[in-house]
C-alpha positions in Angstrom: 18.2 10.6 -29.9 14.7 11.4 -31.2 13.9 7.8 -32.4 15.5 6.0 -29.0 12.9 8.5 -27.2 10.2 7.6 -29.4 10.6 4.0 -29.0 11.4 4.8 -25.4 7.7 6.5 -24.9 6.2 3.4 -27.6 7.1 0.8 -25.3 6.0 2.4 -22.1 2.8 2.9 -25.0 2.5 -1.0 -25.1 3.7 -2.0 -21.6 1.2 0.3 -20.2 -1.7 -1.0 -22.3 -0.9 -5.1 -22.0 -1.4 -4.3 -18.1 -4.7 -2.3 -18.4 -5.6 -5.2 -21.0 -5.1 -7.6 -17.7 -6.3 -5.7 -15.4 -9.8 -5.2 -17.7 -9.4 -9.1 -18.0 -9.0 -9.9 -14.7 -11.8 -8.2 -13.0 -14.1 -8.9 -16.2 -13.0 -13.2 -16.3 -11.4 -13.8 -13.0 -7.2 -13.8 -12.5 -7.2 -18.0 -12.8 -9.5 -17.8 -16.2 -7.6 -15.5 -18.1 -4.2 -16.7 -19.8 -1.9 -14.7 -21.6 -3.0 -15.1 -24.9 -6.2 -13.3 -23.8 -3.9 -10.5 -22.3 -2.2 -10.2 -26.0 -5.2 -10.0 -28.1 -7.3 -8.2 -25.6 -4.3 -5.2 -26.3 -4.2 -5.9 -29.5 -0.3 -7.2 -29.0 1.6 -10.0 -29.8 1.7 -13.1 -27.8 5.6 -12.5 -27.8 5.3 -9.0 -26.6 2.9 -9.7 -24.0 5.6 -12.0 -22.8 8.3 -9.5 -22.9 6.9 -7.2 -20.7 5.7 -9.5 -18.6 7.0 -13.3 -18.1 4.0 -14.6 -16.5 0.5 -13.1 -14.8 2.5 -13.2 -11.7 4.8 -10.4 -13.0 1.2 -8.1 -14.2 0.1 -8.3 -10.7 3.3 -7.6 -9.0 3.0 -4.2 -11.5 -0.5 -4.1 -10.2 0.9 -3.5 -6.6 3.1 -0.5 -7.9 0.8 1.0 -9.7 -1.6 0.8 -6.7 1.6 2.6 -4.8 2.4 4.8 -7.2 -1.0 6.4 -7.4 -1.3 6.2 -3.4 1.7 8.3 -2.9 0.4 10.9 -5.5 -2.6 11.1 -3.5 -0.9 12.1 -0.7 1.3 14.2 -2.2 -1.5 16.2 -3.3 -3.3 16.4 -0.2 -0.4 17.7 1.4 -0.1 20.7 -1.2 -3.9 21.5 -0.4 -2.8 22.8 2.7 -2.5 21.6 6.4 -4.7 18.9 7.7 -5.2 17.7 11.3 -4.1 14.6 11.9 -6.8 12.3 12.0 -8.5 14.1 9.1 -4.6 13.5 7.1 -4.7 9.5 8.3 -8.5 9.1 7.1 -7.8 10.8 3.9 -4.4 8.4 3.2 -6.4 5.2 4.7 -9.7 5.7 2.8 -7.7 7.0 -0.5 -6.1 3.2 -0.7 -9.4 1.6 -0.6 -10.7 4.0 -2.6 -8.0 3.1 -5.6 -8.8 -1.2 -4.8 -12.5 -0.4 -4.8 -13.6 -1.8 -8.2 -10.2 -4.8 -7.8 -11.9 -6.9 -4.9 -12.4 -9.9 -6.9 -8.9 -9.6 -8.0 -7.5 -9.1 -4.5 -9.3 -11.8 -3.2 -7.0 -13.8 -5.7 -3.9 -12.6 -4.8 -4.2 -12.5 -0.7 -4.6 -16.7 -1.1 -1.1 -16.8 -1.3 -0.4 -15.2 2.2 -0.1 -18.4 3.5 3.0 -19.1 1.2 6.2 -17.0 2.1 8.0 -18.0 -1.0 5.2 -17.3 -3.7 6.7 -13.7 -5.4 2.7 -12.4 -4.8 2.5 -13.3 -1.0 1.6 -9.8 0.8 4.2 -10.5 3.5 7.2 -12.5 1.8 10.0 -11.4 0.5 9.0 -10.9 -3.2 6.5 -7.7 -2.1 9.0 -6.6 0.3 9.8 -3.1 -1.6 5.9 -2.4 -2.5 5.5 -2.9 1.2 7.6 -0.8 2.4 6.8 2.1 0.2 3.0 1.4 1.3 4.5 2.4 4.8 6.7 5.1 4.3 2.8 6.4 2.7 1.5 6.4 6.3 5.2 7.5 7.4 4.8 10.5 5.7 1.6 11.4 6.4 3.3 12.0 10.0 5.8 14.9 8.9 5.7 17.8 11.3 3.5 15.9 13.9 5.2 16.2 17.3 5.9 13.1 18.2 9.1 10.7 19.2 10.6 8.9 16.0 9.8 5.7 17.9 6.4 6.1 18.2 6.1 7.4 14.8 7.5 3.6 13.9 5.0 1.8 16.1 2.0 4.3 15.0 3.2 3.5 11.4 3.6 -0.1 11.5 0.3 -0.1 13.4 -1.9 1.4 11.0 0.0 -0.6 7.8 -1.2 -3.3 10.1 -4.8 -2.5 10.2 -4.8 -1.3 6.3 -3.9 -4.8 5.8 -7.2 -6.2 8.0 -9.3 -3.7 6.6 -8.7 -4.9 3.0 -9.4 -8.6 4.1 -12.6 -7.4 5.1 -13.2 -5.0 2.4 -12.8 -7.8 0.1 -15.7 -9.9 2.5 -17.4 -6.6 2.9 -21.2 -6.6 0.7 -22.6 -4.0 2.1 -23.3 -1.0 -0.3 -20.5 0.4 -1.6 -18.0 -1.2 1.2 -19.5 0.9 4.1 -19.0 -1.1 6.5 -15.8 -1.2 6.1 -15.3 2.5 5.7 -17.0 2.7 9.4 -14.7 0.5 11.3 -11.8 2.3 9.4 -13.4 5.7 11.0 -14.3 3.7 14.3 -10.5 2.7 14.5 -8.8 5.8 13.7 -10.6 6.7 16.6 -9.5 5.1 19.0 -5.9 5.2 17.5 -5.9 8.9 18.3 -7.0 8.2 21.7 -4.4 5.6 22.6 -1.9 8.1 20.8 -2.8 10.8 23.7 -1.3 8.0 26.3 1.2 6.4 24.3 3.0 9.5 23.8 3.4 10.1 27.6 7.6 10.7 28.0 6.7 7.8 30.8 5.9 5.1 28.3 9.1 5.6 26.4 10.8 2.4 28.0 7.9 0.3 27.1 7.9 1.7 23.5 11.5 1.0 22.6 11.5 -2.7 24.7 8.4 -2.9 21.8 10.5 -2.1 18.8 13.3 -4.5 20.0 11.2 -7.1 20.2 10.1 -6.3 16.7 13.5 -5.8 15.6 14.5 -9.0 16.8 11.5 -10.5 14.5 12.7 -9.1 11.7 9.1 -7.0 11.2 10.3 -3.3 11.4 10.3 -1.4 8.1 13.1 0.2 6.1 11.6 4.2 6.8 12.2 7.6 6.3 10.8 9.6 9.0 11.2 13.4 9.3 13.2 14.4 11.8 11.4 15.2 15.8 12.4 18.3 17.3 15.4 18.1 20.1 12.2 18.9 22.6 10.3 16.0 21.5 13.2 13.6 21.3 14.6 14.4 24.9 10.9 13.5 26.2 11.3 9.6 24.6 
């Protein structure tokens, strides 16, 4: 038992350090300038290894992605065990924390959003093969949502909304040369804004037809999300 848990922990060891090898590589040489081989010597693996954690540089960035999501999802677990936050303060805190982990990966980004125009390619940000990353990427704004008092379908249209202008706001970030990204940080500020001032009117019990006419229509697209939302109270859900 001890050595299949140290060999357990030693290749988690070398799987963990090929991928930081990349990662150094690609923001250091560029994703399309660096091959394998550089990957394997850079962590000080074999060729053959590199290649068993990972069959191809498509595979490191697809780990890219989760790891991006894993540490997003910490982050907002630990904000939420600081203690109660208002709202908006809890959606700037989970919408600055993700640029916040990309900040130093813009280069590398820029790569990998080129392929949003192919639905097949396993790296496109909208196809099928980042489907799961996605989704968990939602259910991070999803959650930051528990205990608010509002309808479970406007929780899905709030959610989908700001995954929606996440995405934008790391096209521009990756555009973005002001100092430190500013820019981009200020139209994230300027646009939670205003979300929590179309909130106050779409929450009205009167708007209710029009959200769920909205979510059928996205339904029928295929573009709603696989989420977990906390259940609304029986006051909230008779007012939807």
């Amino acid at each position: 038992m001890f050595k299949q848990d140290f060999r357990t922990v030693k290749s988690a060891h070398t799987r963990e350090a090929i991928l930081q090898a990349a990662l150094a590589l690609f923001r250091e040489k560029g994703f399309d300038a660096t091959t394998m081989r550089d990957i394997a010597a850079r962590a000080d693996s074999a060729l053959g290894a590199a290649y068993y954690y990972f069959n191809s540089k498509d595979a490191i960035v697809q780990a890219y992605y989760e790891k991006v999501q894993a540490e997003h999802s910490q982050r907002l677990q630990e904000m939420r065990a600081a203690g109660a936050m208002p709202l908006k303060e809890r959606l700037a805190a989970v919408m600055h924390s993700k640029l916040d982990i990309v900040q130093a990966d813009r280069k590398l980004l820029g790569t990998i959003f080129r392929y949003s125009g192919e639905p097949s390619h396993p790296l496109s940000c909208l196809g099928p093969g980042t489907r799961e990353v996605r989704e968990q990427s939602m259910q991070v704004i999803a959650d930051a949502l528990e205990g608010e008092s509002l309808p479970v379908d406007l929780k899905q249209l709030l959610t989908l909304g700001l995954w929606s202008l996440q995405m934008g706001l790391l096209v521009y970030f990756i555009y973005d040369s002001s100092p430190q990204q500013q820019r981009t940080r200020k139209l994230l500020n300027n646009a939670l804004d205003l979300t929590m001032n179309l909130l106050t009117v779409a929450r009205f019990p009167l708007l209710g037809f029009f959200r769920k006419k909205i979510l059928a229509s996205l339904e029928e697209a295929d573009l709603l999300p696989r989420l977990n939302f906390a259940p609304a109270s029986q006051a909230v859900e008779a007012q939807s």
